[in-house]
PyMOL commands that place a pseudoatom at each C-alpha (Angstrom):
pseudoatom trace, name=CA, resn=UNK, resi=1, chain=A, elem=C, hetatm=0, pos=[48.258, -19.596, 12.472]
pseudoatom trace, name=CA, resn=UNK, resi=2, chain=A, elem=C, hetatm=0, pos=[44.524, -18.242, 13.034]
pseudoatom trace, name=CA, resn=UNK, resi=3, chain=A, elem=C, hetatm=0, pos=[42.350, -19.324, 16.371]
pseudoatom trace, name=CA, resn=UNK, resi=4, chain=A, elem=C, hetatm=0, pos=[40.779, -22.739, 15.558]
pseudoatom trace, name=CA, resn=UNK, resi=5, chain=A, elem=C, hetatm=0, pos=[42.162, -22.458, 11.698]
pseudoatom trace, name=CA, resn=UNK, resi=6, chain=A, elem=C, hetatm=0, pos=[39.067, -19.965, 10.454]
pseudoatom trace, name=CA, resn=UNK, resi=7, chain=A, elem=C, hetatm=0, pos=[41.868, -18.120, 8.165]
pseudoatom trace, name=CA, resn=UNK, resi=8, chain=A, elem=C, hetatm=0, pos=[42.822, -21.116, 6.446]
pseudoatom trace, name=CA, resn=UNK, resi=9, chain=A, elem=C, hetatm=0, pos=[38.825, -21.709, 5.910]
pseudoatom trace, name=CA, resn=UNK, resi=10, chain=A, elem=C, hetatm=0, pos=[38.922, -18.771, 4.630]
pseudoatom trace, name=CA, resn=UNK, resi=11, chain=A, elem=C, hetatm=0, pos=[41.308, -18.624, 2.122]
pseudoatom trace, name=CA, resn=UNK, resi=12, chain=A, elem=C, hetatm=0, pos=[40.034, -21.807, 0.902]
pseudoatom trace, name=CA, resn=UNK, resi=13, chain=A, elem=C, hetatm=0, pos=[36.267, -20.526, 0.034]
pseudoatom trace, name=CA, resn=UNK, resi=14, chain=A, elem=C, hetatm=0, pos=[37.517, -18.153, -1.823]
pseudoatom trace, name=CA, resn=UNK, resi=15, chain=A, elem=C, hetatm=0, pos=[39.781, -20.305, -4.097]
pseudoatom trace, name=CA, resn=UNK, resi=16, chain=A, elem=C, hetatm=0, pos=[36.325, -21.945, -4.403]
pseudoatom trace, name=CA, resn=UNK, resi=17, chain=A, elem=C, hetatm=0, pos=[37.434, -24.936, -2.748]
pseudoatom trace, name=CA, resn=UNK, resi=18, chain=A, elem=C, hetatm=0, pos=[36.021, -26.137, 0.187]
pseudoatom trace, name=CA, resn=UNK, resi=19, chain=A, elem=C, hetatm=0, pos=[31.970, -26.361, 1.695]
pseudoatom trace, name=CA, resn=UNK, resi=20, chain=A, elem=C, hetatm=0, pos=[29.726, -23.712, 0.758]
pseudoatom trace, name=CA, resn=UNK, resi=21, chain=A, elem=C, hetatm=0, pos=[28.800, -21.682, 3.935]
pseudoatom trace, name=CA, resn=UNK, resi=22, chain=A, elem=C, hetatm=0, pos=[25.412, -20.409, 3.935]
pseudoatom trace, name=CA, resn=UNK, resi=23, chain=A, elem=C, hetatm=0, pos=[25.209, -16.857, 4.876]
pseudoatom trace, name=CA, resn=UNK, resi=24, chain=A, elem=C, hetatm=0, pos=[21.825, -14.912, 6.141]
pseudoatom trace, name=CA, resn=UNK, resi=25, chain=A, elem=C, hetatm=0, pos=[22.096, -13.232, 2.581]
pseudoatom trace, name=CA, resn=UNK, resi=26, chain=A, elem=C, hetatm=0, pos=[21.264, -16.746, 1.128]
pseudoatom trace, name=CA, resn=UNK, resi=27, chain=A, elem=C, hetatm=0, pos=[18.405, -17.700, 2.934]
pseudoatom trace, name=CA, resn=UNK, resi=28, chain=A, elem=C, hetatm=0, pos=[20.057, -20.704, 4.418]
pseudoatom trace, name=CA, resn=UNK, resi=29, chain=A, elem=C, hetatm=0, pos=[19.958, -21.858, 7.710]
pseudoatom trace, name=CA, resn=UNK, resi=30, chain=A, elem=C, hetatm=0, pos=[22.609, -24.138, 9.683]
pseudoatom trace, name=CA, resn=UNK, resi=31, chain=A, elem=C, hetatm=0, pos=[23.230, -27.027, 7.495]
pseudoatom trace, name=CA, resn=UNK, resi=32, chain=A, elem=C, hetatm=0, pos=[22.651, -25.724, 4.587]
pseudoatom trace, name=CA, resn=UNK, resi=33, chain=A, elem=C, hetatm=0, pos=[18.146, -25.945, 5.411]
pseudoatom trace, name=CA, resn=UNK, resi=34, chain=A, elem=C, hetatm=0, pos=[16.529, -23.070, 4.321]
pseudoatom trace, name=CA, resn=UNK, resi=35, chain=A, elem=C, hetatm=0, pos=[15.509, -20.579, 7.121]
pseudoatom trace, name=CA, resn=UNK, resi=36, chain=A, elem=C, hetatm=0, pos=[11.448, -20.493, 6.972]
pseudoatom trace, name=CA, resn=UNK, resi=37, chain=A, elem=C, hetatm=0, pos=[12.041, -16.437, 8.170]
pseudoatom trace, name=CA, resn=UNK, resi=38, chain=A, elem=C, hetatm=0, pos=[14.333, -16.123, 4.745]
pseudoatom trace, name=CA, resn=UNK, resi=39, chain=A, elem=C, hetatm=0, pos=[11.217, -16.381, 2.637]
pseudoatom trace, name=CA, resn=UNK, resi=40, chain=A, elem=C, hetatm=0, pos=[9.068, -14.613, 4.840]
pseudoatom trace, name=CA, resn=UNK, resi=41, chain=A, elem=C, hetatm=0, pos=[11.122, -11.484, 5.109]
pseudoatom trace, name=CA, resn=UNK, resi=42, chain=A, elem=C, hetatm=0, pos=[12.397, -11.209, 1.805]
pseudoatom trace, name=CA, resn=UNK, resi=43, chain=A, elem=C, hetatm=0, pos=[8.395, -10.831, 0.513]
pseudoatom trace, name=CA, resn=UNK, resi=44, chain=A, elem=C, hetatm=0, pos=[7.066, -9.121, 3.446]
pseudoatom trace, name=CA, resn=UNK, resi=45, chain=A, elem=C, hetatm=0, pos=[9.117, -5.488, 2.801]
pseudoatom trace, name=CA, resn=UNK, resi=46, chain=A, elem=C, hetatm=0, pos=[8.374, -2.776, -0.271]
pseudoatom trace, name=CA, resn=UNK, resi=47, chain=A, elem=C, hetatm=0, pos=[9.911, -3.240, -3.177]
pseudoatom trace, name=CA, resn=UNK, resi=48, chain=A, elem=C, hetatm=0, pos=[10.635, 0.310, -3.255]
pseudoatom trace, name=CA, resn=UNK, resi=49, chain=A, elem=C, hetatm=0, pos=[11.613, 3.108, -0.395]
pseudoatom trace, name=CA, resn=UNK, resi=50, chain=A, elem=C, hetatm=0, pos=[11.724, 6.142, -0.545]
pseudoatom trace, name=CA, resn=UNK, resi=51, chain=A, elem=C, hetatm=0, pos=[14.127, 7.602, 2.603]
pseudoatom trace, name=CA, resn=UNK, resi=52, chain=A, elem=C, hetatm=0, pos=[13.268, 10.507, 4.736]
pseudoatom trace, name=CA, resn=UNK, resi=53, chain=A, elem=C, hetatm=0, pos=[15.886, 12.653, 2.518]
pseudoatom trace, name=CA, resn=UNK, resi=54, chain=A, elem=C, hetatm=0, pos=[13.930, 11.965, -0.543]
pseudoatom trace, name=CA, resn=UNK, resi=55, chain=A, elem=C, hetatm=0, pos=[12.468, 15.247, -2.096]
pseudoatom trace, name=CA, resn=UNK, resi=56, chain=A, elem=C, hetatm=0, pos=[10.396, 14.409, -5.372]
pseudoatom trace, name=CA, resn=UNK, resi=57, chain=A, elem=C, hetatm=0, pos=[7.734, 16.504, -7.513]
pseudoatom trace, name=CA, resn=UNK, resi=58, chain=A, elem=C, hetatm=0, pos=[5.600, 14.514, -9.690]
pseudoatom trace, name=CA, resn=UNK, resi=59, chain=A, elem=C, hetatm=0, pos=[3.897, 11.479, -10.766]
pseudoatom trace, name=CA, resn=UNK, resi=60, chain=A, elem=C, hetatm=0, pos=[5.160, 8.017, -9.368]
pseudoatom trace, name=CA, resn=UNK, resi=61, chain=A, elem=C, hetatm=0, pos=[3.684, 4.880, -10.147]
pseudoatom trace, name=CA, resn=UNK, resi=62, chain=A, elem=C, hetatm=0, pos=[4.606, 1.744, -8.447]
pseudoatom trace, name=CA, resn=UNK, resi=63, chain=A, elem=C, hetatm=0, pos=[3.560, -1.839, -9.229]
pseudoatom trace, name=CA, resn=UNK, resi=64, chain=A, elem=C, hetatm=0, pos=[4.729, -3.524, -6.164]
pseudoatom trace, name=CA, resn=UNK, resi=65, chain=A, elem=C, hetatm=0, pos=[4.429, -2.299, -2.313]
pseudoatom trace, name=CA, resn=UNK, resi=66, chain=A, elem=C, hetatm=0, pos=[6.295, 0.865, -1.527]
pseudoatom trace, name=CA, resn=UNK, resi=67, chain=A, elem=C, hetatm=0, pos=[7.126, 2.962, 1.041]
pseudoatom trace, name=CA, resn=UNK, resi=68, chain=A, elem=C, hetatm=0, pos=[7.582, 6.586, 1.426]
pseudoatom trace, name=CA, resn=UNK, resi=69, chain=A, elem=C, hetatm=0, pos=[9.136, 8.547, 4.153]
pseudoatom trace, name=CA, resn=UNK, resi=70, chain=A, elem=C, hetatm=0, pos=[10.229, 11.579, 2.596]
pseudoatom trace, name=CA, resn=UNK, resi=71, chain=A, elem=C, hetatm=0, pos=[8.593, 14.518, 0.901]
pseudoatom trace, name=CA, resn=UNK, resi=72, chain=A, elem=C, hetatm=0, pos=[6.486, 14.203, -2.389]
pseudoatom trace, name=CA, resn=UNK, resi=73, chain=A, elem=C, hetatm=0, pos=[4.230, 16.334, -4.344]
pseudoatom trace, name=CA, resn=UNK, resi=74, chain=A, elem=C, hetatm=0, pos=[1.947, 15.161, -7.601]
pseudoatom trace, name=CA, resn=UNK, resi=75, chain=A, elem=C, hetatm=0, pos=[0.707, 12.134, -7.799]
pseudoatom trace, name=CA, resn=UNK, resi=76, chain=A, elem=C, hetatm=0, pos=[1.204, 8.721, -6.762]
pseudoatom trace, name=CA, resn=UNK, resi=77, chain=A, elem=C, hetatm=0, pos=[0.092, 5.578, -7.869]
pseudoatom trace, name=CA, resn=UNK, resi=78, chain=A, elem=C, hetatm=0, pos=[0.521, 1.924, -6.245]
pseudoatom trace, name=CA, resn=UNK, resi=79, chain=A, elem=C, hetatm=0, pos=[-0.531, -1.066, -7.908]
pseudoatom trace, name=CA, resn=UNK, resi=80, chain=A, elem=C, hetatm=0, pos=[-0.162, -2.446, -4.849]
pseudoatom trace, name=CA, resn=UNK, resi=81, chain=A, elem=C, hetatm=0, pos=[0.366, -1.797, -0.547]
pseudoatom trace, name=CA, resn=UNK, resi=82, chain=A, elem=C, hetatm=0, pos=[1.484, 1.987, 0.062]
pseudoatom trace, name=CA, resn=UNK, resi=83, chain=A, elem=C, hetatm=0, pos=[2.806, 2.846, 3.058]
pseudoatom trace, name=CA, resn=UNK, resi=84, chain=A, elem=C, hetatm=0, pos=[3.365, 6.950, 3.753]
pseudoatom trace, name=CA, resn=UNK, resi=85, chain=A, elem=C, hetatm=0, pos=[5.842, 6.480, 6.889]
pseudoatom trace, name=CA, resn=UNK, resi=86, chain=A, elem=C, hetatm=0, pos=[6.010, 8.525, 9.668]
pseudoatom trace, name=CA, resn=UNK, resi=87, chain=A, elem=C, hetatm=0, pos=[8.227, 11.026, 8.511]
pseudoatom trace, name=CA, resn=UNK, resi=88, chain=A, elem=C, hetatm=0, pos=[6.788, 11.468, 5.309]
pseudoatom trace, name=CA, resn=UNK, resi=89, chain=A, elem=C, hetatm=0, pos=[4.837, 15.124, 3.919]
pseudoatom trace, name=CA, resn=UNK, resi=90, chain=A, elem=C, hetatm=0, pos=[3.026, 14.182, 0.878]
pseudoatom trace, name=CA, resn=UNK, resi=91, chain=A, elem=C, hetatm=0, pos=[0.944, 16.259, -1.277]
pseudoatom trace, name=CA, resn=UNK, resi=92, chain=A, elem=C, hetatm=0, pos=[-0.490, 14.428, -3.818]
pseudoatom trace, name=CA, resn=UNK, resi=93, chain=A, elem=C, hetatm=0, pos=[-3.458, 12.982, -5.367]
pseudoatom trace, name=CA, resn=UNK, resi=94, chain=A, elem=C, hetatm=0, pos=[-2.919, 9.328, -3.747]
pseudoatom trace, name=CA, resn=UNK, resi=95, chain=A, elem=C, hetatm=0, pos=[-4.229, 5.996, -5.574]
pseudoatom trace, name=CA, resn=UNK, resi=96, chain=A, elem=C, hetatm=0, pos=[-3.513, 2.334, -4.083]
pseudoatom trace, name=CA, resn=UNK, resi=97, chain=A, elem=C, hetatm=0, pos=[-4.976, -0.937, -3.256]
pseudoatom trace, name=CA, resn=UNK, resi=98, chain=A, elem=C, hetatm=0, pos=[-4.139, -1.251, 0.826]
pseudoatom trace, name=CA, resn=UNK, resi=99, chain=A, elem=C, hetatm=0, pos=[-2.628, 2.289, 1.567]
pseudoatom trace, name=CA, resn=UNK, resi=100, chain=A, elem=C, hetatm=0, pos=[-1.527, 2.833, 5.409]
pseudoatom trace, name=CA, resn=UNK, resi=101, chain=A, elem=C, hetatm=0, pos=[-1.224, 7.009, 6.780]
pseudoatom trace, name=CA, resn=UNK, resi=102, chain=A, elem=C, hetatm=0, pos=[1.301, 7.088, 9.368]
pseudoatom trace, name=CA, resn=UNK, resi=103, chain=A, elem=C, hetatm=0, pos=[2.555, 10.297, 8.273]
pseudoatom trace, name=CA, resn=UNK, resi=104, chain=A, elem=C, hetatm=0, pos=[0.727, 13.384, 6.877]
pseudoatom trace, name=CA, resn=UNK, resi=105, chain=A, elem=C, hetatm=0, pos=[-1.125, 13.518, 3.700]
pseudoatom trace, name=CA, resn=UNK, resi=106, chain=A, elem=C, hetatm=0, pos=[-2.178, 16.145, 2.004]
pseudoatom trace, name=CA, resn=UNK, resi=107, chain=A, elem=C, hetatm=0, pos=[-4.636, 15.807, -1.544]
pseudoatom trace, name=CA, resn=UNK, resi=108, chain=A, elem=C, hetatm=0, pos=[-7.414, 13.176, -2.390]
pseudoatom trace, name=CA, resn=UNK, resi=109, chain=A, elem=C, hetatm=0, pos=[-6.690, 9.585, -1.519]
pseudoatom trace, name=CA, resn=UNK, resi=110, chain=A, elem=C, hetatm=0, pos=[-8.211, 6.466, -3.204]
pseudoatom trace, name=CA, resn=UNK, resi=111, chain=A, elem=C, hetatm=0, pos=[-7.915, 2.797, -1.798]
pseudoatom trace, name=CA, resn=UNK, resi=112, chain=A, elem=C, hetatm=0, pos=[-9.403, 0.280, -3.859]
pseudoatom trace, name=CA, resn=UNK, resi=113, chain=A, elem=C, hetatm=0, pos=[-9.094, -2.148, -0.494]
pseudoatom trace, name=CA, resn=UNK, resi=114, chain=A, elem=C, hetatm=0, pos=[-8.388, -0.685, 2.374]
pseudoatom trace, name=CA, resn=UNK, resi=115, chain=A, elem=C, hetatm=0, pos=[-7.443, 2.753, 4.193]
pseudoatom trace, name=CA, resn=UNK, resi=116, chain=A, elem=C, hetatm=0, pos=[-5.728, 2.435, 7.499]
pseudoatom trace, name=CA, resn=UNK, resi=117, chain=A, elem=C, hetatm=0, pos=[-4.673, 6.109, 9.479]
pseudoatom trace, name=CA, resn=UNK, resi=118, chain=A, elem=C, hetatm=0, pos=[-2.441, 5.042, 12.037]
pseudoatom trace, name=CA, resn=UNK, resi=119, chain=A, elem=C, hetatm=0, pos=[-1.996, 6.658, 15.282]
pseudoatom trace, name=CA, resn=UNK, resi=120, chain=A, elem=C, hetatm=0, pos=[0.398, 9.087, 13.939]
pseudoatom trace, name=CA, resn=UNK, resi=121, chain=A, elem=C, hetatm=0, pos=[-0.970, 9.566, 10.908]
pseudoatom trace, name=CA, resn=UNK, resi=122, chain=A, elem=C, hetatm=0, pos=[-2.742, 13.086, 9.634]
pseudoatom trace, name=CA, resn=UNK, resi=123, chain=A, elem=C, hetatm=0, pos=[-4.878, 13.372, 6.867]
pseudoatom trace, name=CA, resn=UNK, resi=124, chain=A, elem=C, hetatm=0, pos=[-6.405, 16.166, 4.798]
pseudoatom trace, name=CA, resn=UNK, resi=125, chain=A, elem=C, hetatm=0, pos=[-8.855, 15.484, 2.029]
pseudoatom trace, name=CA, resn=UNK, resi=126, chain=A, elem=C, hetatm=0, pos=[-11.176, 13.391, 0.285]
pseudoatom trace, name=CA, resn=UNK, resi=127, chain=A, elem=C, hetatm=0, pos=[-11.163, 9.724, 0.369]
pseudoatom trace, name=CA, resn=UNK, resi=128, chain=A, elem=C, hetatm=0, pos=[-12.479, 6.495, -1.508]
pseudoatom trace, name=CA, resn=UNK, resi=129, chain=A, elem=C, hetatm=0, pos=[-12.376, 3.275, -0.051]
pseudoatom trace, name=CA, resn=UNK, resi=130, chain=A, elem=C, hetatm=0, pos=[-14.793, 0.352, 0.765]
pseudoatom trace, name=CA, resn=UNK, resi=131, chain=A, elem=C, hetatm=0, pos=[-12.802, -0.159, 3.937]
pseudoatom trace, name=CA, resn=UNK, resi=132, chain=A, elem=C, hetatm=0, pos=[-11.899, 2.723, 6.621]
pseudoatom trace, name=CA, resn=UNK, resi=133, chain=A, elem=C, hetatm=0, pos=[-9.793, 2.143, 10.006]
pseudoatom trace, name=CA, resn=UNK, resi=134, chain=A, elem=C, hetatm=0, pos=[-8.544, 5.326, 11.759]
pseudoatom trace, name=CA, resn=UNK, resi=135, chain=A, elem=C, hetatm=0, pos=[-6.797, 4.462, 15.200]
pseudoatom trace, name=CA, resn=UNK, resi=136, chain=A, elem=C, hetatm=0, pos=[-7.092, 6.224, 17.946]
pseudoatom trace, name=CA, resn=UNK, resi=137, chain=A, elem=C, hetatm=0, pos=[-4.946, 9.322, 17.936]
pseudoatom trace, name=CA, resn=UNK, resi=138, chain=A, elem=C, hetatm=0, pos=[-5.127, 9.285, 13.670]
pseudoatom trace, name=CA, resn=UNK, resi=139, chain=A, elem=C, hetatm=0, pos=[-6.655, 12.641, 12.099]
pseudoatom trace, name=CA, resn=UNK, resi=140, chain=A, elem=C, hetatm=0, pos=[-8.454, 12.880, 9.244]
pseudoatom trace, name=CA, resn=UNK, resi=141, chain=A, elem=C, hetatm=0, pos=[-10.596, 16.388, 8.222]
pseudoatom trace, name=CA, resn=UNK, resi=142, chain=A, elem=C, hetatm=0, pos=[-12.279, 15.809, 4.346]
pseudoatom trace, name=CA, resn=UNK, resi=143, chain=A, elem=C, hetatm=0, pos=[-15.054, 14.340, 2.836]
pseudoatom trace, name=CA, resn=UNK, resi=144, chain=A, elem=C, hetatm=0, pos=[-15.199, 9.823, 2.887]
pseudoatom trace, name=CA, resn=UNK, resi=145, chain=A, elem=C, hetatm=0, pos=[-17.067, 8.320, 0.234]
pseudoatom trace, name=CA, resn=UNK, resi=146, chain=A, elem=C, hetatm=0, pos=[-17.597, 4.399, 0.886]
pseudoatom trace, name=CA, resn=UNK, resi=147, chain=A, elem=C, hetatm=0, pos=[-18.631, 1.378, -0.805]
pseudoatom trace, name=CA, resn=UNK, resi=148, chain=A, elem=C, hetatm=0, pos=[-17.754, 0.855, -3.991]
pseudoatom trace, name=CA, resn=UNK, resi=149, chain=A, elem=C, hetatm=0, pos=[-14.823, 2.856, -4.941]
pseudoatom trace, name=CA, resn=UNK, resi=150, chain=A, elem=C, hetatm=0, pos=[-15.069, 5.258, -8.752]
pseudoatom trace, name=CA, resn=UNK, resi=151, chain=A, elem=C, hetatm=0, pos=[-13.854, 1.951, -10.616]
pseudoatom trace, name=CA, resn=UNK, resi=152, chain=A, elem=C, hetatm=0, pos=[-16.328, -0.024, -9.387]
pseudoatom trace, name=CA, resn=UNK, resi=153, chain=A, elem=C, hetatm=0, pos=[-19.258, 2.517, -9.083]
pseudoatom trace, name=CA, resn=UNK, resi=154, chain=A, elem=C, hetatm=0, pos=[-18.662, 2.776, -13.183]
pseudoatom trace, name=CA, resn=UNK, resi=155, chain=A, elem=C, hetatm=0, pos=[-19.367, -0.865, -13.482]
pseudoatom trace, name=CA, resn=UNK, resi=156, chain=A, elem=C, hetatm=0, pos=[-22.595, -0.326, -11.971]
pseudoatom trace, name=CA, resn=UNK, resi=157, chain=A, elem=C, hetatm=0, pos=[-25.804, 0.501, -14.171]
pseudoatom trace, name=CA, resn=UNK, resi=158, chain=A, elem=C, hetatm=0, pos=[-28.621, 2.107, -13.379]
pseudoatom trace, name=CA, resn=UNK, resi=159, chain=A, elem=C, hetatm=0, pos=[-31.638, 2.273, -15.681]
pseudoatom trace, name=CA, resn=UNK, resi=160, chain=A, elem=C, hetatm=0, pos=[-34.714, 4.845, -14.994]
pseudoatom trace, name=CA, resn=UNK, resi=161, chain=A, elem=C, hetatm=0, pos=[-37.882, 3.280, -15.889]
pseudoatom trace, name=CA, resn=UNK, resi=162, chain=A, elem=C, hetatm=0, pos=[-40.857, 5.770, -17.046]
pseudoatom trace, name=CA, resn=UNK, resi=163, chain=A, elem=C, hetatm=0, pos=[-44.118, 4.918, -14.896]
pseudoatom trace, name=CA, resn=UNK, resi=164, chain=A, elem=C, hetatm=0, pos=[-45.368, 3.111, -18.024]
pseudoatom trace, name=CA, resn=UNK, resi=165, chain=A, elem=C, hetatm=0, pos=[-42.400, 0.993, -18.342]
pseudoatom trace, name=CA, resn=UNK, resi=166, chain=A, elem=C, hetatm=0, pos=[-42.764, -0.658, -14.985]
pseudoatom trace, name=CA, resn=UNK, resi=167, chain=A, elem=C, hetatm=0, pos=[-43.814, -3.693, -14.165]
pseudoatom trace, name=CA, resn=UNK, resi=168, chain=A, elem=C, hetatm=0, pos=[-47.062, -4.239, -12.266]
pseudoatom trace, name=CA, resn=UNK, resi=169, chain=A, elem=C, hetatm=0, pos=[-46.905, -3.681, -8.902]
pseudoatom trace, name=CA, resn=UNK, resi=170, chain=A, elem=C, hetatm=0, pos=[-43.884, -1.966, -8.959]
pseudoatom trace, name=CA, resn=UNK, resi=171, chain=A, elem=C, hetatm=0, pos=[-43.874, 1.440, -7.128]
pseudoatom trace, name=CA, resn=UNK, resi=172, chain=A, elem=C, hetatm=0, pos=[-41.170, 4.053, -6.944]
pseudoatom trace, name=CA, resn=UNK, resi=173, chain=A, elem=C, hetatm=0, pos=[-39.403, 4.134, -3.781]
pseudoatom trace, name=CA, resn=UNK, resi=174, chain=A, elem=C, hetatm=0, pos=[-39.375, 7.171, -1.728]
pseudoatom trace, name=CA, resn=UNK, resi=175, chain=A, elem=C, hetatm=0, pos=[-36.173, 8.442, -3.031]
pseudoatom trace, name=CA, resn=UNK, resi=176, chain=A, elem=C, hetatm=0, pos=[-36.625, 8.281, -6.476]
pseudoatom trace, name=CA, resn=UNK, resi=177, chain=A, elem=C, hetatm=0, pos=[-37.307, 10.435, -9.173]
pseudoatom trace, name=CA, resn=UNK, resi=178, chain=A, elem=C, hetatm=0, pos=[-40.048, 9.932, -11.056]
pseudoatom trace, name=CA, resn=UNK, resi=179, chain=A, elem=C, hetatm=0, pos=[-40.304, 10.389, -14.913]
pseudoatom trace, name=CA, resn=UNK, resi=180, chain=A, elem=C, hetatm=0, pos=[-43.102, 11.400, -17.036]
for i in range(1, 180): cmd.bond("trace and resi %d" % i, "trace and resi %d" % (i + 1))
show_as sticks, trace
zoom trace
């Protein structure tokens, strides 16, 4: 006979008799209530990792967040949050909508939302983004180009107007080029 009968509870779950016991795999709470962390958690990690042993040459493309802690060289491409961990080396033309440095990053990186270097993070190269936060202790040596990002910028049209063409009253401004 078992302490306080837990074998014979046991046994009879996995006849399938017997109460269902939620476990923390479920999402339940005590009772059977959902846990309002379950939820939380199980949207708030990557839908892909890639572990410090990870060694991978070439293109990756991701739809949903990711996060990399090993070694990659090519290209990546997140549809969504990218997060190059601590340990990761990448070198790689980078492309993502919220993309986070904490490790260090070789190659041309473009965020269509946001570009956070972390304290520990190193970067070397050019970079897109309408948003930019380095943290104290975060490197970056390259060229930053901000605003609208190369998607965007092609949306935008801009028409040159001949000095005839002009409305009245309209003058060039001092950084314009004027045609004949």
């Amino acid at each position: 006979m078992a302490l306080f009968g837990k074998d014979a509870e046991r046994s009879e779950r996995a006849r399938g008799g017997g109460d269902e016991v939620a476990t923390p795999l479920g999402g339940l709470g005590e009772f059977g209530a959902p846990r309002p962390e379950a939820s939380a958690a199980a949207h708030a990690g990557p839908d892909a990792f890639l572990g410090p042993g990870s060694q991978i040459t070439g293109k990756l493309v991701f739809k949903g967040p990711v996060r990399i802690e090993g070694h990659v060289e090519g290209e990546i491409t997140a549809q969504d949050a990218l997060t190059i961990g601590e340990s990761a080396v990448v070198n790689a033309q980078v492309t993502g909508t919220q993309v986070v440095v904490e490790g260090r990053v070789t190659g041309d990186v473009t965020a269509r939302g946001r570009l956070e270097i972390r304290a520990s993070g190193r970067l070397f190269g050019s970079i897109a983004t309408p948003s930019l936060v380095i943290h104290q202790g975060g490197v970056f040596e390259g060229h930053c180009a901000m605003g609208a990002t190369d998607g965007q910028r092609a949306e935008q049209k801009v028409a040159l107007l001949s000095r005839q063409d002009r409305p009245d009253g309209a003058a060039a401004t001092p950084n314009s080029v004027e045609l004949p």
